[in-house]
N, C-alpha and C positions, 0 to 999 in steps of 0.2 A: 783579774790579776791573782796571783800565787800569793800565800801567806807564807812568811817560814815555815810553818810546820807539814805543808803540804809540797814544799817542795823538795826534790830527789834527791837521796842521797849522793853523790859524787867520788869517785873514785881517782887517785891521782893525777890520771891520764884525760877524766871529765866526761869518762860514759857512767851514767846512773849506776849504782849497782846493783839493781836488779835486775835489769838487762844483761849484767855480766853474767848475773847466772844464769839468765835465761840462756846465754849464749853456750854458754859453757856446757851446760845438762837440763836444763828447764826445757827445754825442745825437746827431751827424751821422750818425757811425762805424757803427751796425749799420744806417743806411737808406742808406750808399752800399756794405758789403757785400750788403746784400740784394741788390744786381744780380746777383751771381754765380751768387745759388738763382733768379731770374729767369731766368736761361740756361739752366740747368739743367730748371727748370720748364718751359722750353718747347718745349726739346729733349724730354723724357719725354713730351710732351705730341704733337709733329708724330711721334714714332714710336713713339705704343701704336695697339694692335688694339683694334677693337671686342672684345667679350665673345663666347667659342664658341658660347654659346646664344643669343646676340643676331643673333648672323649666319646662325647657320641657321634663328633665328626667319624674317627676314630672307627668307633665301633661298626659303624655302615660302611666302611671301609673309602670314605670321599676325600681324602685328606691327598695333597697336589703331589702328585709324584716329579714334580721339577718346581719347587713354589718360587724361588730365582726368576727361571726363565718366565715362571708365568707372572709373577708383581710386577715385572721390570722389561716382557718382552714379547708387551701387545699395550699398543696406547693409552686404552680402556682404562689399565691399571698404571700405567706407565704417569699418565696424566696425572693419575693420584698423589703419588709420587711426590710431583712438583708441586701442586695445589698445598699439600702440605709442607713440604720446607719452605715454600716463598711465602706460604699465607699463614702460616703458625707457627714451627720449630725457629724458623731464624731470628724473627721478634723475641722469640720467648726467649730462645740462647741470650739477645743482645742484652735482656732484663734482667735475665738469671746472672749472667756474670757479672753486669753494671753493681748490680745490688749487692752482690756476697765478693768476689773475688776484688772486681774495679774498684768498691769501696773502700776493700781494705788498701790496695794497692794506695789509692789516691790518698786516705787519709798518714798513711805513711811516709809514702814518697813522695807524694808532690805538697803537702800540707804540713810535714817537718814533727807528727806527732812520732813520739818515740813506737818503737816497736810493740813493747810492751801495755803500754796502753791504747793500742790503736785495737791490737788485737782482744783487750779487754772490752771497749766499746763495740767492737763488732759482735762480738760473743755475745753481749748481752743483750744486743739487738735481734739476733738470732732466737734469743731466750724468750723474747718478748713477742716476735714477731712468728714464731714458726708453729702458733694455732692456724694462722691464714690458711695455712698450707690444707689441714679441715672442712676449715670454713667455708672457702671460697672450692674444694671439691665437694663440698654438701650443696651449693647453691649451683652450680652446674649441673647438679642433677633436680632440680628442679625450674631453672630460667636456661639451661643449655651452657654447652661449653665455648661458644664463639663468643660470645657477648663480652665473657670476664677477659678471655683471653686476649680479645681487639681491643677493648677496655683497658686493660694493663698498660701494653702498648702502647695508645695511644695519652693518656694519664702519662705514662714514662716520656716519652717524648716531650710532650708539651712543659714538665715539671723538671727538667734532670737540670737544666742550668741555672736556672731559681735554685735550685734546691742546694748544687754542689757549690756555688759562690757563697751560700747560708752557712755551709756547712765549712769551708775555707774561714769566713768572718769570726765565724763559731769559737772553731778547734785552734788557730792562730790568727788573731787580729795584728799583731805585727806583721803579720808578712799582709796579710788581709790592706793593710793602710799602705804599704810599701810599694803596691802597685799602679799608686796613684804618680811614682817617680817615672818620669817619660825615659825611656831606653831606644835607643835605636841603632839597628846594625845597616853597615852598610856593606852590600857586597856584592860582587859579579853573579846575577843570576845561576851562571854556569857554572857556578862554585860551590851551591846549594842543592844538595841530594833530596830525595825523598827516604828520610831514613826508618826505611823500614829492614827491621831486624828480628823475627821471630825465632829463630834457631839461635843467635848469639853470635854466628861465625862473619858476618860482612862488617870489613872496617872503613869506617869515613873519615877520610885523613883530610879531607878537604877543610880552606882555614874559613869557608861559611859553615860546614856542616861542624867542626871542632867547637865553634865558637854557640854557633845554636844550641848546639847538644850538651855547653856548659853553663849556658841559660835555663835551658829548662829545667836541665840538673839541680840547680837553684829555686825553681819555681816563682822564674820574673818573665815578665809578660811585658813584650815587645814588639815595635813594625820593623820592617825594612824597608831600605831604600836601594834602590839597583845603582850600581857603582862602573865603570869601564870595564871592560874586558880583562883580565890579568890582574885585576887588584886584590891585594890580599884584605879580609873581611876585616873590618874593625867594628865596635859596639861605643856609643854614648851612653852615659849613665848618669844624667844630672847635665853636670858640666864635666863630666872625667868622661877623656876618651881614651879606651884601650884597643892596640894593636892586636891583632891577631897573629895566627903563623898556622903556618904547612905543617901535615905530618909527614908528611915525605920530606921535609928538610935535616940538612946535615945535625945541626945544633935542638931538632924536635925536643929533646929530654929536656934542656933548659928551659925552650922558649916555653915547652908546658909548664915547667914551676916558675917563670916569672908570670907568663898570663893567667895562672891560678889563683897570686898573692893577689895581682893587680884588680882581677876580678872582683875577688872577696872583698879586697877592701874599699873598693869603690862602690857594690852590692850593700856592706855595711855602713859605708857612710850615708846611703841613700833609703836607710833604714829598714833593710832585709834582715833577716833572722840570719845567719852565717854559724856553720858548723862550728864548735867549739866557744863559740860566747853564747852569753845569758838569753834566755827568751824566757820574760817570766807571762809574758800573755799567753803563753800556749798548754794548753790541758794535758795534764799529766795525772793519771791511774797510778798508784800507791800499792796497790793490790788488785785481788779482782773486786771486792765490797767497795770501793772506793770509786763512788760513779755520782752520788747523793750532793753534787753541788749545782745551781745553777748551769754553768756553762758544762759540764759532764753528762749532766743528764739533759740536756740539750742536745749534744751532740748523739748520744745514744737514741733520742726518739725519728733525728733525721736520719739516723742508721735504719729504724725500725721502720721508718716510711720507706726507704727504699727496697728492706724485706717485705713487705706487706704488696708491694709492686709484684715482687720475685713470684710471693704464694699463688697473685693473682694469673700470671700466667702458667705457672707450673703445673699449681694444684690440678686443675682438667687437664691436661697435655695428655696423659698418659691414655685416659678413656678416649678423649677427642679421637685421639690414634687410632684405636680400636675398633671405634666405629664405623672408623671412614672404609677398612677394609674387609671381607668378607674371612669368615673362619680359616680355608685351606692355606691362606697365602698371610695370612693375617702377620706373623711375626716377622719373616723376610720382609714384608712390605712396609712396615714400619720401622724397618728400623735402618732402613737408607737416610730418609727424611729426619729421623731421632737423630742419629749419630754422625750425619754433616751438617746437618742445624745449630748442633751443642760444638761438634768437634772445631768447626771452620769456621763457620761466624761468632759465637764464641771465645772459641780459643783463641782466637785471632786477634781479639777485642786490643787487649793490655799492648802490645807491639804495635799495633794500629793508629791506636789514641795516642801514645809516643810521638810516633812519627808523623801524625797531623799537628798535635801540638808544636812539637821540635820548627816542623813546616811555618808553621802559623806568626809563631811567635806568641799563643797564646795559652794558660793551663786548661782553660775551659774548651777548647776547639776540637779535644782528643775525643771528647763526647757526641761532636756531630755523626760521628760511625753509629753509635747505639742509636741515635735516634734517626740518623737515615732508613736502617735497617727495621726499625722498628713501623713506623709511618709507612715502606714498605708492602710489609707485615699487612699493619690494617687495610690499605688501600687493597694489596690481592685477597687477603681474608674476608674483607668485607664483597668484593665483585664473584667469589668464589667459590668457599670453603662452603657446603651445604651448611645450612644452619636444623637444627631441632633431631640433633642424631642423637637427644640424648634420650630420646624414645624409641628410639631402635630396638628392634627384635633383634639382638645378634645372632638368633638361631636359623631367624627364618632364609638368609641368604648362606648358608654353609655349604652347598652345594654349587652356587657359581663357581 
C-alpha cells in the first residue's frame, strides 16, 4: 500500500504530474541525449579495422564475387540459413523482446503501472541486468555458444508465466485479486475475429471482437461461451450483464459511450482498478531514485530476471553467427537469419500476444507466442545447430 507521501501528485484533470511533463517535453530528453552516443557511434565507426580474416581474405584476392547468390543459392549454405533462424535468431528475437520491449509494454498496459514509472523500473533493470550481456559472452567462449543460447530459451519458456503473474501480483494487487471475479462473454463464434493488427490499419467492428478488445483493454481475464448465430455479444461480470453492439450500427457513437460507462462500472464494482479512480496498491516511481521500497524494488529485480534471460541469448548470437559461416559469404549469410529472426518473430511479438490474449480471454495467453517460439528454438537448436564452434579456426575455411 501507498503512504501519503509516496503517492502522485495529481493534476485537475487526475493524470500525475509528472507524467504531464513527461508528456509535454520529458520525452525530448533521451532523443536529444542520443546525440552524444551518435558521436560516439560514429567516431567507433570511422576508426574500426575491417576483420584479420576479412583482409587477408581480401588480400589473396578469395573474397565471393556474388556472396547473395552464393549464401542463399546452393543448399550447402542455404541449409544454414534455416538451421540458424529456426534453431537460434527466432528464440533469441522471442526473449530479446519478451524481456526489454514486452516487459515494458505489459507492465504499462496490461498492469495499469503509469508510464513513468514503468519506464523507471525498466531502466533500472537494464542498469542492473546489462553486465550479463559480458558474462554470459565470456562463458560462450569457453563452454560454447549453443548451450547458453538453448538455455535461455528454454529457462524463458518454462519461467515466463510464473514469472509475469508475479510480476502482475507485484506491480498491482488490485487488479492482481480482481481476477478472481468470474466474467463471461457470450457470443456467436462467427462474430469473434482473430484480432490481429500489426500496422494499426484493420478495424473490428464486430460486437464479439468490440466487446473482447474492451476487456482486454482493461486487463480482465475471461471464458466464452458460443451463443446462436446472429447474436449480438454480451459479457457477465459478477452478476451485471452488459449488452454489447455493432460498429457498423447506425447509433455506434452512443451505443460506444453507454457500453463504456456500463463496462467500467461494472469492471469497478467487481474490483478492477478503472481509469480515473484511486489504486493505492499499484507502484508508483516518484523519480528515477525512488525504486528503494519493497514492492518497487521487487518489481525491478523480476525485470532484471527477465534482462538476465535477454543477455543469455543475445550475448553469443553475434559470434554463434559468425562461426556458422565461412569468411567470403560470411556477412550476407548472416544476416538473413539476423534480421528476420529479430525483424518478424520479434517484431511481431507485441500485436501477437494482443491478439491471442483478446482471443483467449486471458492476459497471460499472449505469452504462449514467445514461448512456442522459443521451445522451437531449442528442440531445432538442440537436433541441429553444430555445437563447439567456439573453437573454430575462422581462418582456416576462408576459402570455401
Amino acid at each position: 500500500m501507498l503512504d501519503a507521501a509516496s503517492q502522485p501528485v495529481l493534476l485537475a484533470d487526475g493524470t500525475p504530474q509528472m507524467m504531464k511533463a513527461f508528456n509535454a517535453w520529458g520525452w525530448r530528453i533521451p532523443f536529444i541525449g542520443s546525440l552524444a552516443l551518435l558521436l560516439v557511434s560514429l567516431y567507433i565507426r570511422l576508426t574500426m579495422n575491417e576483420s584479420p580474416a576479412f583482409k587477408k581474405m581480401k588480400e589473396e584476392g578469395a573474397a565471393s564475387k556474388a556472396p547473395l547468390r552464393e549464401a542463399f543459392g546452393n543448399w550447402k549454405n542455404g541449409k544454414i540459413a534455416l538451421i540458424a533462424l529456426f534453431g537460434l535468431t527466432a528464440g533469441q528475437a522471442v526473449v530479446w523482446y519478451s524481456g526489454q520491449f514486452y516487459a515494458l509494454f505489459y507492465v504499462q498496459n496490461v498492469i495499469k503501472v503509469d508510464s513513468f514509472s514503468a519506464n523507471v523500473f525498466v531502466a533500472w533493470s537494464l542498469i542492473l541486468g546489462t553486465y550479463g550481456f559480458i558474462f554470459f559472452g565470456r562463458l560462450s567462449d569457453r563452454i560454447g555458444r549453443k548451450p547458453i543460447i538453448l538455455g535461455g530459451c528454454l529457462i524463458a519458456a518454462i519461467t515466463y508465466f510464473p514469472v509475469f503473474g508475479f510480476l502482475t501480483k507485484t506491480a498491482n494487487p488490485m487488479l492482481y485479486n480482481a481476477h478472481l471475479t468470474q466474467i463471461t462473454v457470450t457470443a456467436d463464434p462467427a462474430d469473434c475475429s482473430f484480432q490481429f493488427n500489426p500496422v494499426g490499419t484493420a478495424k473490428f467492428t464486430n460486437s464479439c471482437d468490440i466487446l473482447k478488445a474492451g476487456l482486454t483493454a482493461r486487463s480482465a481475464n475471461s471464458e466464452t461461451v458460443d451463443a446462436p448465430a446472429g447474436t449480438i455479444a454480451s459479457v457477465k461480470i459478477g452478476e451485471t450483464e452488459i449488452q454489447g453492439y455493432s460498429g457498423s450500427a447506425a447509433d455506434a457513437a452512443e451505443q460506444k459511450a453507454r457500453f463504456d460507462k456500463e463496462l467500467n462500472d461494472a469492471m469497478s464494482a467487481a474490483g478492477y482498478p478503472v481509469a480515473g479512480q484511486a489504486n493505492e496498491s499499484v507502484a508508483v516511481a516518484q523519480n528515477f531514485f525512488d525504486i528503494f521500497t519493497g514492492q518497487k524494488i521487487t518489481i525491478v529485480l523480476t525485470l532484471t530476471y527477465l534482462i538476465i534471460l535477454v543477455t543469455m541469448v543475445y550475448g553469443p548470437i553475434a559470434a554463434m553467427l559468425v562461426e556458422l559461416y565461412p569468411t567470403r559469404i560470411r556477412y550476407s549469410g548472416l544476416s538473413l537469419p539476423y534480421h528476420i529472426g529479430n525483424g518478424w518473430f520479434g517484431g511481431l511479438l507485441p500485436a501477437t500476444a494482443f491478439a491471442i490474449s483478446a482471443q483467449s480471454g486471458n492476459i497471460y495467453a499472449g505469452l504462449w507466442y514467445a514461448i512456442v517460439i522459443a521451445l522451437m528454438t531449442v528442440v531445432i537448436g538442440a537436433l541441429f545447430v553444430p555445437g563447439g564452434t567456439h573453437k573454430k579456426d575462422i581462418f582456416a575455411d576462408q576459402n570455401q
